[in-house]
DRENDO-1510 file (C-alpha; in Angstrom, 1 decimal, always signed):
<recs>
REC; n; res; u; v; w
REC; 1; UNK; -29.1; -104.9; -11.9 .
REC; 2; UNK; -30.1; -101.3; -12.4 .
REC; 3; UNK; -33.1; -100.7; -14.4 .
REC; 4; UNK; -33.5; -97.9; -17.1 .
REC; 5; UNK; -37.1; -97.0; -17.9 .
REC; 6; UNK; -36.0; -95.1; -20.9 .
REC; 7; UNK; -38.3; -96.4; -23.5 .
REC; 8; UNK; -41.4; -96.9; -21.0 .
REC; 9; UNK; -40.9; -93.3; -20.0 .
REC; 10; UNK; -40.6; -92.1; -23.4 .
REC; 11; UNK; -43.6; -93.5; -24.1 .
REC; 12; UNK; -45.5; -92.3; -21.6 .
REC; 13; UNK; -45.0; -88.7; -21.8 .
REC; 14; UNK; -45.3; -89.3; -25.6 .
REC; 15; UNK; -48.8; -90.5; -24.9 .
REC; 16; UNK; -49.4; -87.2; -22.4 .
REC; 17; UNK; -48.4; -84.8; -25.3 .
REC; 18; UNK; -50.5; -86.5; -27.4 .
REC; 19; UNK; -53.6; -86.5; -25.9 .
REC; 20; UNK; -52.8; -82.6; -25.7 .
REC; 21; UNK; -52.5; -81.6; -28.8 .
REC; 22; UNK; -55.0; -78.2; -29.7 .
REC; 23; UNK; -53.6; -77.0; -26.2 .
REC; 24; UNK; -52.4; -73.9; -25.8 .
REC; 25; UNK; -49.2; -72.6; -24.5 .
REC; 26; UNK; -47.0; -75.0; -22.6 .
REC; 27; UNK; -50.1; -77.2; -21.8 .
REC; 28; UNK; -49.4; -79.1; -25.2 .
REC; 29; UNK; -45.8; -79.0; -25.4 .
REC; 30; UNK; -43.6; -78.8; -22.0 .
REC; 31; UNK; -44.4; -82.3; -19.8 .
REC; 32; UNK; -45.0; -81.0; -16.5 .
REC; 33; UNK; -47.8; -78.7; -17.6 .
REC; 34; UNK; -49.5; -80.7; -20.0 .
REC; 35; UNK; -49.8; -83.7; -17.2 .
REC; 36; UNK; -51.3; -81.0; -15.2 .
REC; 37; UNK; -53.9; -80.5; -18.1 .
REC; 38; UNK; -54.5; -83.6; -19.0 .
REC; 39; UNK; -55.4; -84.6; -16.0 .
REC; 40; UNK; -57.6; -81.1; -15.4 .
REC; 41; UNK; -59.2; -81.8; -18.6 .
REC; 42; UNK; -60.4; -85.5; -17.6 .
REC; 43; UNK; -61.9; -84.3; -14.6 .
REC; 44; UNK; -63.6; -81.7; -16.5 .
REC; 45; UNK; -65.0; -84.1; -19.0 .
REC; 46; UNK; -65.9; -86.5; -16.1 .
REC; 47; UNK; -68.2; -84.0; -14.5 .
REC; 48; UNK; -69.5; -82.4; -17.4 .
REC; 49; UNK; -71.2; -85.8; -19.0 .
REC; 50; UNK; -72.9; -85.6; -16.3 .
REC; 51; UNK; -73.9; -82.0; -16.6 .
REC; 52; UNK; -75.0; -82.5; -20.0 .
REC; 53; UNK; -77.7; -85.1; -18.7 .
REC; 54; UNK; -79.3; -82.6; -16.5 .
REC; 55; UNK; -79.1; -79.8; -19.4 .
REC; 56; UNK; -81.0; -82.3; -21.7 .
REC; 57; UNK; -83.5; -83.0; -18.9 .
REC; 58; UNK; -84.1; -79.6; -18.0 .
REC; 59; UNK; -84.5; -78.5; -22.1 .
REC; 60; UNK; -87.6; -81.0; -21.9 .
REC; 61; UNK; -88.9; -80.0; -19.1 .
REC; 62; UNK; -88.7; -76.2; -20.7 .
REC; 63; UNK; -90.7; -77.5; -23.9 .
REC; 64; UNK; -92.9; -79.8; -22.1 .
REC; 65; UNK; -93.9; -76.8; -19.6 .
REC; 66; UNK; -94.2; -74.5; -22.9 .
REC; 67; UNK; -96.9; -77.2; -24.8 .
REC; 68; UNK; -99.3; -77.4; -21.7 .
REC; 69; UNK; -99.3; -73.8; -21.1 .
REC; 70; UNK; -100.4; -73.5; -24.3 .
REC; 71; UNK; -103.4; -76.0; -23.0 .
REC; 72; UNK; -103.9; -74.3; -19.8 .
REC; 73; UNK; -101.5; -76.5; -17.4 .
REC; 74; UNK; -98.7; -76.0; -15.9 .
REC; 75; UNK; -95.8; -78.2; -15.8 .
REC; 76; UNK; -96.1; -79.9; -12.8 .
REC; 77; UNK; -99.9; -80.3; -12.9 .
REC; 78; UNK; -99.8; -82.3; -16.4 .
REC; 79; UNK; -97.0; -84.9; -14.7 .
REC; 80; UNK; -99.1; -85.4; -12.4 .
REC; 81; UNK; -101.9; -86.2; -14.2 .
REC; 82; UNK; -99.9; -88.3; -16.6 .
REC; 83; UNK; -99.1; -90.3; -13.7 .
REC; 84; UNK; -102.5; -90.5; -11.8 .
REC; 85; UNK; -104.1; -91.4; -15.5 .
REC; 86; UNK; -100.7; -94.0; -15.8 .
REC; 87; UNK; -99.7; -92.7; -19.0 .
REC; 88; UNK; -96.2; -94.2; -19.2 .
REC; 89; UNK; -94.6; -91.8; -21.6 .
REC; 90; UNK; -90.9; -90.2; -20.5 .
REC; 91; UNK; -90.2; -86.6; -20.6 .
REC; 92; UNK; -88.2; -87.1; -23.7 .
REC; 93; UNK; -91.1; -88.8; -25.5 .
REC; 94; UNK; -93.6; -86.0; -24.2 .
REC; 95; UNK; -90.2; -83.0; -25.5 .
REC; 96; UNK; -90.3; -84.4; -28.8 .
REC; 97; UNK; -94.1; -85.1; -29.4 .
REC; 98; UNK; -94.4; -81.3; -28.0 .
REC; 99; UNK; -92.0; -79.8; -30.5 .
REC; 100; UNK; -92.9; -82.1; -33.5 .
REC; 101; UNK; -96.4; -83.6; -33.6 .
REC; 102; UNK; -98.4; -80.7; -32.0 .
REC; 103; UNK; -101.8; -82.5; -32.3 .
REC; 104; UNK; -100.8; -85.6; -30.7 .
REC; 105; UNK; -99.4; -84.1; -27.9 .
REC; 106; UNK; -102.8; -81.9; -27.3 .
REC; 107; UNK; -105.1; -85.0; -27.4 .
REC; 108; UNK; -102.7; -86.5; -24.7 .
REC; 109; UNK; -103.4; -83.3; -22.7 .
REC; 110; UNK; -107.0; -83.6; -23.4 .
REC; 111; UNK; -107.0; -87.4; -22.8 .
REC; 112; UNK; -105.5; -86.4; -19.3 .
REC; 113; UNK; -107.8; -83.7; -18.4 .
</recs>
């Protein structure tokens, strides 16, 4: 007995075109090219949640690096006195005490000093 995959194909593509649509061009409307895209456009996604962790680390690093300056350390020199002092507090923690509560985050500089 032959088998005709009409309605599973259907259904598939119809899924495909879906997910595409805010393509441009053929990428949202012709099969063949939005597979293509789709496919493109999960890889992208795929690497770039992982880009977006290394942005966010790297933006508190920036502020972080900013608030000590501002106390007459460098970046580097304040982790490492965080951590010979064991002052458990992550770089997010540190980012948004530095941006938003000023004073605390210049007695923990002090403290560390």
């Amino acid at each position: 007995m032959r088998v005709k995959r009409a309605k599973n194909a259907r259904k598939k593509r119809k899924k495909i075109l879906k997910a595409n649509k805010g393509f441009l061009g053929l990428r949202k409307s012709c099969y063949k090219k939005a597979k293509e895209a789709f496919i493109k456009a999960g890889k992208y996604s795929y690497r770039d949640r992982k880009v977006k962790k290394r942005q966010i680390r790297r933006l508190w690093q920036i502020r972080i690096n900013n608030a000590a300056r501002e106390n007459d350390l460098s970046y580097s020199k304040f982790i490492k006195k965080l951590k010979d002092n064991k002052v458990e507090l992550d770089r997010k923690v540190l980012s948004q005490l530095a941006c938003d509560h000023k004073q605390v985050f210049d007695k923990i500089v002090e403290k560390v000093k």
